[in-house]
N, C-alpha and C positions, 0 to 999 in steps of 0.2 A: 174489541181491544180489551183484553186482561186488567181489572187493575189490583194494584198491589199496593198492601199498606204494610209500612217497616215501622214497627217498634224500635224504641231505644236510637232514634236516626241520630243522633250527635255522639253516639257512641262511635268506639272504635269500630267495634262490628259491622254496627247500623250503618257505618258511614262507607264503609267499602262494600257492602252490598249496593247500596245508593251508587257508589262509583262504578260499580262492574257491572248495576242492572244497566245504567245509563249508556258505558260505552257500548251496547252492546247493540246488534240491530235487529231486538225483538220487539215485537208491538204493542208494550205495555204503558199503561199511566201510573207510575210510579208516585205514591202520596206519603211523605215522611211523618208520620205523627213524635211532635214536638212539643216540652213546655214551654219554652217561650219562641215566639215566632220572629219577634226581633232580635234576638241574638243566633237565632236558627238561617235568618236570611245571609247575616253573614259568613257564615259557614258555607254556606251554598251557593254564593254568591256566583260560579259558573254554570249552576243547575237549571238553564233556562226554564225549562217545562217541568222543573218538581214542585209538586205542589206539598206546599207544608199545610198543617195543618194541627191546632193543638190536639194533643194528648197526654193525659199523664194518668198511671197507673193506679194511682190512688185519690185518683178524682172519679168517679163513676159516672159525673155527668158529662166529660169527655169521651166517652164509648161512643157518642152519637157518630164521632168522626169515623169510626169505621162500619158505617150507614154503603150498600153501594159495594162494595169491596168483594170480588174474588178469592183472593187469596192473602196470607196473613203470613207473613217474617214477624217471630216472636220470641222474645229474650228475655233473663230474668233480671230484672236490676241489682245490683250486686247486694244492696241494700233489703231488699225486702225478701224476708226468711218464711214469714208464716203464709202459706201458702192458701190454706184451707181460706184465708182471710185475703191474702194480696190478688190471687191468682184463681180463686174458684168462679168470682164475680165477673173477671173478661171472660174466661173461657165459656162459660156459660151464656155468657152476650153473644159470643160469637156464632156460638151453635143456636141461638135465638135469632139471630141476625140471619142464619143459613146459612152462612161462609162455610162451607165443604174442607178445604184445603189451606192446612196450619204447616208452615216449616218450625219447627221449635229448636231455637239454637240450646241443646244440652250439654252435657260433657262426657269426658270419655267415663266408660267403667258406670255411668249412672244406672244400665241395669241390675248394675250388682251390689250396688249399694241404698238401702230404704230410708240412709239416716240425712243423704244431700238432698236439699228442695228441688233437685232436675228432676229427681226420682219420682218424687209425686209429682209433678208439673206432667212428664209422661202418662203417668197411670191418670190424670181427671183430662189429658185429653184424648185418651182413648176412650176409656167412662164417657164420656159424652160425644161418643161416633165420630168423629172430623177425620178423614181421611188427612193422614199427615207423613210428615219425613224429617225423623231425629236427628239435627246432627250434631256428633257428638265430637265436638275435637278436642284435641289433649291440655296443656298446660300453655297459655298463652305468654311468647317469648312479652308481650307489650304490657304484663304484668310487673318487667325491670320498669319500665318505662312510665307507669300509670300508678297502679297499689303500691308498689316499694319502693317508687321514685322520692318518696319524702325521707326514706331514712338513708336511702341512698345520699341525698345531695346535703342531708342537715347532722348526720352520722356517721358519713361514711360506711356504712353495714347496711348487711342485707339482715335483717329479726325475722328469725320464723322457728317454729316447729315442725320442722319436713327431717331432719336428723339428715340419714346419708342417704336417703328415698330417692330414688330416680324419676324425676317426671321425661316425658316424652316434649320435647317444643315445637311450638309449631306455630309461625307468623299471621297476625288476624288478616293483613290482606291474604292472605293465601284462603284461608275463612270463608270470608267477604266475596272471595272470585268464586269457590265453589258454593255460595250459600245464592248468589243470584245464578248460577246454571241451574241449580235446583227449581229457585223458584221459577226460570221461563219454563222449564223441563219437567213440572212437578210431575208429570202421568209416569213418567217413564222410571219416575224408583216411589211411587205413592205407595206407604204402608211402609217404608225402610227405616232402617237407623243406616247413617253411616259415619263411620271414623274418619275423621279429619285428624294426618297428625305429619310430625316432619321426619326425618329421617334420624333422629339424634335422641337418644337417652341418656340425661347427665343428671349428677346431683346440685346441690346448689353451691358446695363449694366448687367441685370443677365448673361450674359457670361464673362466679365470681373470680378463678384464675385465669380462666378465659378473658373474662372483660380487663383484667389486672394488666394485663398484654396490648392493650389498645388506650387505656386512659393515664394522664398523669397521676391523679391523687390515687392513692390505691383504695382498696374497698377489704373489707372482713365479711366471713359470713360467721355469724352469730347464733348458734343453736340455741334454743329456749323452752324450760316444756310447755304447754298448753295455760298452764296457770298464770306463769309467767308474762306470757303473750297476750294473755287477756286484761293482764294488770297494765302492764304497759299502754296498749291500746287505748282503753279504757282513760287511763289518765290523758292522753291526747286528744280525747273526744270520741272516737271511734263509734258508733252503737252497736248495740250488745249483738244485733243478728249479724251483722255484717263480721264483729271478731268473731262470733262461733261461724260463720262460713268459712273464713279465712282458718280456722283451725280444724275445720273435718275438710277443707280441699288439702294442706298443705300434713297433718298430722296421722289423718288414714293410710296415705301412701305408705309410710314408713311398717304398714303391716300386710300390706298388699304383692301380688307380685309384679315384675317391672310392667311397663304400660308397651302394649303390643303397637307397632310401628305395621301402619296402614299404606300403602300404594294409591290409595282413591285420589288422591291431589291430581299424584300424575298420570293417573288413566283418566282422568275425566278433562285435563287443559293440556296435557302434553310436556309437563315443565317438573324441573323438579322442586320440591321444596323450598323456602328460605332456610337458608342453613344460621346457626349462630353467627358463626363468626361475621358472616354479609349483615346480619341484624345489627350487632355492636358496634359495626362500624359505624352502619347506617346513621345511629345511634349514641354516637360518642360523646357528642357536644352535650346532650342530656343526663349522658352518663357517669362525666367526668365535671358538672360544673356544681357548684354549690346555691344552695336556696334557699329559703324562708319555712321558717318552722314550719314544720306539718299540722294543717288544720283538715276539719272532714266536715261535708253539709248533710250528712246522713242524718 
C-alpha cells in the first residue's frame, strides 16, 4: 500500500486532494502533514483513517514526519518567497529520505517565468533527480474567496495591480480532484507538467461585474500600481514576500499574452470545469457579507 504525505493539508488545495484521494477506491495510506493537530482533527473530523501528523515548513525538525513515505503532494505556502532558504532544505530531505516521486502544485506559465518562486521550486527539484509531475493550474477563482476576501467584505473592492490582464479561473476542487488522480496515477504522466485551467478568460473588472449580478452590496475593482499595492499591504500587516508575490502573480500578467485554456480537467474526470458564475453563486453568502478588518499571520 502506497503512502502519501500532503503538504499544506488544511489548505484549500491540500484539502480537496485529502477529499478526492479519500473517496476514492485506491490503496493508499493518506498522512496530512499539519501544524497543529488539534485544530487539524477538527477539520477532518469525517477522515476516519487520515492520519495527521505535524509538519510545518519552517521547522526542520518536522521533516522526520515524512520518514516512510512514497510519495509527496507539495505546495508553496503563500507566504514563503525565498526559496534557496524555505524550500531547498525539504527538497533535499526528501531525496535524502529517497522518496522518488514529488507532485509539485506550481502555476500556470511558471516555465516561462524565472522571477516566480514555482519557477525555482521546479528547477531544485529536478536538480536533485525526483521523478515528478508539475501542475500548473491557472488563477485560482478561491482567491475571491480567501486573499481578497478582506478587502472584499471590509471595502467593498477588489485592490490589485492586474490592470485589464486576463487571467484564466479555474476552481481548487477541480485542482484537488485532478491533483489526487495524479498522485494514485503518478507512472502514467511521471516527468509532465500539466495545465490545470477552466474554460474562462476574464479581467478582473469583468469578474467583479459578474459577481455585481448575484450580490446585494455592490463591489468596485480598484486598479493600483505596484507601489501602491505594496504600501497599502504593508500598512495592514501583510509581509513583504507574500505583497511581492501577490504583485509578480497579479502585475506580470498585464505584460503577458492571454493564459492558454487547457482540456486536461476534462479528459482526465469526464466533467467539465467549474464555471464562474456556478462559483459566485456557490459563493454568495461570502461574497456579499461584511467582516472585520483584514489582519495577516504571515
Amino acid at each position: 500500500m502506497k503512502k502519501i504525505f500532503i503538504t499544506g493539508a488544511t489548505g484549500n488545495i491540500g484539502y480537496e486532494v485529502i477529499r478526492f484521494l479519500y473517496q476514492s477506491d485506491s490503496p493508499v495510506k493518506i498522512f496530512a502533514g499539519v501544524r497543529n493537530i488539534e485544530k487539524a482533527s477538527v477539520l477532518f473530523k469525517d477522515f476516519v483513517h487520515l492520519n495527521l501528523v505535524t509538519f510545518d515548513f519552517e521547522n526542520p525538525e518536522t521533516y522526520s514526519a515524512l520518514c516512510g513515505m512514497d510519495r509527496v503532494f507539495l505546495l508553496r505556502p503563500p507566504h514563503l518567497s525565498n526559496i534557496d532558504k524555505d524550500f531547498r532544505p525539504i527538497i533535499e530531505h526528501i531525496r535524502k529520505l529517497d522518496i522518488r516521486d514529488v507532485v509539485f502544485l506550481s502555476v500556470q506559465g511558471a516555465e516561462k517565468s524565472k522571477v516566480i518562486p514555482h519557477n525555482k521550486v521546479e528547477h531544485l527539484i529536478k536538480a536533485n533527480g525526483l521523478n515528478y509531475i508539475f501542475m500548473r493550474p491557472s488563477y485560482f477563482m478561491q482567491n475571491l474567496t480567501t486573499t481578497l476576501l478582506g478587502d472584499i467584505q471590509t471595502k467593498r473592492e477588489i485592490i490589485l495591480s492586474a490592470g485589464n490582464a486576463r487571467f484564466n479561473w479555474v476552481d481548487t476542487e477541480n485542482i484537488g480532484e485532478v491533483g489526487a488522480l495524479l498522485l494514485d496515477q503518478f507512472d502514467a504522466y511521471k516527468n509532465q507538467a500539466v495545465e490545470i485551467t477552466g474554460y474562462e478568460n476574464k479581467n478582473f473588472q469583468e469578474v467583479t461585474n459578474l459577481i455585481n449580478e448575484f450580490i446585494q452590496h455592490p463591489l468596485r475593482y480598484r486598479n493600483v500600481n505596484p507601489l501602491e499595492f505594496y504600501n497599502i499591504k504593508s500598512k495592514e500587516g501583510m509581509a513583504k514576500g507574500m505583497s511581492m508575490v501577490m504583485i509578480l502573480l497579479h502585475f506580470l500578467p498585464r505584460f503577458q499574452k492571454e493564459p492558454n485554456i487547457s482540456a486536461v480537467y476534462e479528459q482526465l474526470t469526464h466533467k467539465k470545469p467549474t464555471d464562474l458564475k456556478t462559483f459566485i453563486i456557490r459563493e454568495k453568502s461570502k461574497l456579499d457579507s461584511k467582516g472585520p478588518l483584514t489582519t495577516y499571520s504571515w
